[in-house]
C-alpha positions, -999 to 999 in steps of 0.1 A, spaced: 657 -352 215 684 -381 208 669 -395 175 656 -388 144 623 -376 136 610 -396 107 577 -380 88 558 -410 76 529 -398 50 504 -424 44 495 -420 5 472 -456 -7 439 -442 -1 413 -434 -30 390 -411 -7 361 -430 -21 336 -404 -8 347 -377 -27 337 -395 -58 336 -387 -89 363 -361 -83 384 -389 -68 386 -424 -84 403 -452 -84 428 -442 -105 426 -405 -91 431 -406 -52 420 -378 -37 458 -371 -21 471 -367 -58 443 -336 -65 440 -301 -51 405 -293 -42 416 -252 -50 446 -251 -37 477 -245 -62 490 -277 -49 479 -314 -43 472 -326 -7 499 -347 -6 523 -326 -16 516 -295 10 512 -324 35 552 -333 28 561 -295 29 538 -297 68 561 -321 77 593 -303 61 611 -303 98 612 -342 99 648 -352 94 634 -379 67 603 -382 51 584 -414 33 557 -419 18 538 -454 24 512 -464 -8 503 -490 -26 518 -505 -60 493 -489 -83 503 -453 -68 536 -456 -62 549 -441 -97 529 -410 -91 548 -402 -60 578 -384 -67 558 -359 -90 543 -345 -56 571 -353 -39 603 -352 -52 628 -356 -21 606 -382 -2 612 -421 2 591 -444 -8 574 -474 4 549 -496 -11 525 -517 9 522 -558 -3 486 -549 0 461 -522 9 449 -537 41 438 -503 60 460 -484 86 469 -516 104 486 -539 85 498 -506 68 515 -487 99 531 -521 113 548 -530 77 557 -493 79 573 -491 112 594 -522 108 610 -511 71 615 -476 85 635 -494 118 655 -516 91 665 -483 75 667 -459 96 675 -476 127 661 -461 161 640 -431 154 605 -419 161 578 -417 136 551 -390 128 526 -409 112 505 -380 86 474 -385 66 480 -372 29 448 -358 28 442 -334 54 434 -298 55 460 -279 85 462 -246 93 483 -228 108 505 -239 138 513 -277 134 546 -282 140 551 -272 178 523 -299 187 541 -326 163 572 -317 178 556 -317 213 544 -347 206 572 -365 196 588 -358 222 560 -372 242 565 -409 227 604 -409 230 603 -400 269 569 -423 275 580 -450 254 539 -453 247 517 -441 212 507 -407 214 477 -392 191 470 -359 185 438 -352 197 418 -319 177 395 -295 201 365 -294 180 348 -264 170 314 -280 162 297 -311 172 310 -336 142 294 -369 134 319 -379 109 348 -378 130 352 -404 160 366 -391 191 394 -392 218 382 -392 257 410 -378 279 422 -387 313 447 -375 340 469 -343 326 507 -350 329 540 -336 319 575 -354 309 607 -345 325 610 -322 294 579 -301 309 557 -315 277 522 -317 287 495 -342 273 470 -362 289 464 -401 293 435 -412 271 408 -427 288 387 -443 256 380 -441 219 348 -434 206 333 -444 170 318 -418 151 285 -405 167 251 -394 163 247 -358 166 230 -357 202 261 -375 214 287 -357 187 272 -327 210 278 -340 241 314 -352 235 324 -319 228 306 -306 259 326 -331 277 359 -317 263 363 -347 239 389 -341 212 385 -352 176 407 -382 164 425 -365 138 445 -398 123 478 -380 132 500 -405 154 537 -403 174 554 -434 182 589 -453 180 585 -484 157 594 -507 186 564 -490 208 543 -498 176 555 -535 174 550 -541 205 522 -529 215 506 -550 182 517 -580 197 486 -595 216 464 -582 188 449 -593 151 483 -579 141 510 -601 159 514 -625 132 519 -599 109 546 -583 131 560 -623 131 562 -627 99 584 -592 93 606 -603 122 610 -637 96 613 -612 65 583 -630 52 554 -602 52 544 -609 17 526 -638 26 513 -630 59 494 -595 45 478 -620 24 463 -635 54 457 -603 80 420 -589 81 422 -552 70 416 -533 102 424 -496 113 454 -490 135 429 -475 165 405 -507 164 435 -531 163 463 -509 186 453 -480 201 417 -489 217 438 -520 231 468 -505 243 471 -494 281 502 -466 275 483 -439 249 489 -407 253 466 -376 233 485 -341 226 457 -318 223 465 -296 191 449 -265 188 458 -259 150 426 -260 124 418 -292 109 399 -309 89 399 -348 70 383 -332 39 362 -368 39 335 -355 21 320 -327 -1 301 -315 27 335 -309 41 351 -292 12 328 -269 14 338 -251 47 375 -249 29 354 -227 -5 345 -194 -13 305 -187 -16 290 -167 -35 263 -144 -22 235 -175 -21 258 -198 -3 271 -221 -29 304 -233 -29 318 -239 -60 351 -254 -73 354 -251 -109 330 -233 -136 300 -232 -125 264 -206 -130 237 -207 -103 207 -189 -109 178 -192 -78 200 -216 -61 214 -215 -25 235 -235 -2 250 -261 -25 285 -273 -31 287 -277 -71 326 -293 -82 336 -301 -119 365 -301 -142 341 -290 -173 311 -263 -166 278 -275 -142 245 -251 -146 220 -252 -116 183 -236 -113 160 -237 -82 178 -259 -61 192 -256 -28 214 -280 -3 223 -301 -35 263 -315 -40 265 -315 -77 297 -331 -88 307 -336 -121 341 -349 -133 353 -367 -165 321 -388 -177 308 -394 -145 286 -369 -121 271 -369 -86 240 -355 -73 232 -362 -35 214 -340 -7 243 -322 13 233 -340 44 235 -374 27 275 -368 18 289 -394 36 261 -421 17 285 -412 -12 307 -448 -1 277 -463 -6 274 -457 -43 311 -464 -46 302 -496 -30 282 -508 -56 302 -491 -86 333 -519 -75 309 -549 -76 301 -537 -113 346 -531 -110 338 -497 -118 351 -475 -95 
């Protein structure tokens, strides 16, 4: 390939539904979760072929970074606007720096196993010789209902023999009958991880909620402009819009880590099923996912998350994980998050 590879780790999240564990003034990319490591930082050493690496946050993070990741530029976000606003402001600094390059765009906070890089390479490659945004789309293993998916098309190969697939829709996060059908259907997951040269990016937002935003950095006034832009995810604004997306199906493990349902398939059990991070003594209880920083005690319970962290602790049905965003919800009207 005849440009640079340019890793670009997006790091200005909070991961509100691992809460307590992960606060506003926590994120969840900065912490662990069991590992010896934070997320973010084995997420840079993923990405450790790239020829450059940076790391896109907000303000409020951006003094934390080089403690996880020491060798990585950093950029800083005028205002935490979702993967939108985020991504576009990214792609145009990166081209100002860097010049003509293509970008793998990397959640900080993912779980990866083994065998990444060929399919990010692959798919890199993919977005140079297409000149289009190419997602990497995740086989699933189980029918998910808090991921959304990727519905792919006609299978085709660049000059470069690199084969991927035209994607036909994007689908929202579903119920399970239809999570079950997807994957029936050979739907992939939409694991967040994108390929793309910034001008593909840039132009392909023009036409969208995003072209004034793309305006306004061509007029080196974004500052301003993110003020006005809606926050809105990259796939609402871009990708379900765009007529050139490519998926690169990547058969590597993954997982978002999104909730403490999730963490618990990355956790040891113990013989009743619990999965436990921390210090922690069960007695009669099964199938629960207990994490603290101090000691948590359960008795007779069963398919309970019990999180406890600092002053603050969690107790929610297993199935009802992902209501956790609703309690941070309310916990930032009372600016308590």
């Amino acid at each position: 390939m005849d440009r640079p590879v340019v890793a670009l780790i997006l790091a200005g999240g909070t991961g509100t539904r691992l809460y307590p564990a992960s606060r506003s003034d926590r994120p969840k990319q900065f912490q662990s979760f069991g590992s010896d490591r934070s997320l973010l930082a084995e997420t840079v050493d993923r990405a450790g072929f790239a020829d450059e690496t940076y790391v896109l946050t907000r303000e409020s993070f951006a003094g934390e970074i080089h403690g996880h990741a020491p060798e990585a530029a950093v950029l800083t976000e005028p205002a935490p606007k979702d993967t939108g606003p985020a991504l576009i402001y990214g792609a145009h600094r990166i081209r100002e720096q860097v010049g003509d390059c293509v970008l793998l765009v990397l959640p900080s906070d993912h779980v990866v196993g083994e065998g990444f890089r060929p399919v990010a390479e692959r798919a890199a490659r993919v977005a140079v010789e297409t000149e289009g945004l190419v997602t990497l789309g995740v086989e699933p293993t189980r029918p998910e209902t808090g991921y959304g998916y990727v519905e792919p098309g006609e299978r085709r190969e660049t000059d470069g023999g690199d084969g991927y697939e035209t994607v036909t829709s994007f689908h929202e996060k579903p119920d399970r009958p239809t999570a079950s059908e997807y994957v029936d259907r050979g739907y992939y997951w939409n694991a967040g991880m994108f390929a793309w040269t910034p001008d593909a990016l840039l132009s392909a937002a023009r036409g969208s909620s995003l072209e004034p935003l793309v305006d306004a950095l061509e007029r080196g006034d974004a500052d301003e402009e993110f003020d006005a832009v809606e926050s809105v995810s990259v796939d609402y604004a871009v990708l379900e819009r765009a007529d050139d997306v490519a998926v690169v199906p990547a058969e590597f493990a993954w997982d978002d880590l999104g909730a403490w349902d999730a963490l618990a398939r990355h956790l040891p059990t113990d013989a009743d099923g619990n999965a436990v991070l921390g210090d922690a003594l069960a007695v009669d209880a099964g199938d629960n996912v207990v994490a603290t920083d101090g000691h948590v005690s359960l008795v007779g319970v069963e398919d309970l998350v019990v999180a406890s962290y600092g002053d603050r602790t969690l107790v929610a049905p297993v199935e009802e994980s992902q209501r956790v965003r609703e309690i941070v919800a309310r916990l930032r009207e009372r600016d308590a998050f």
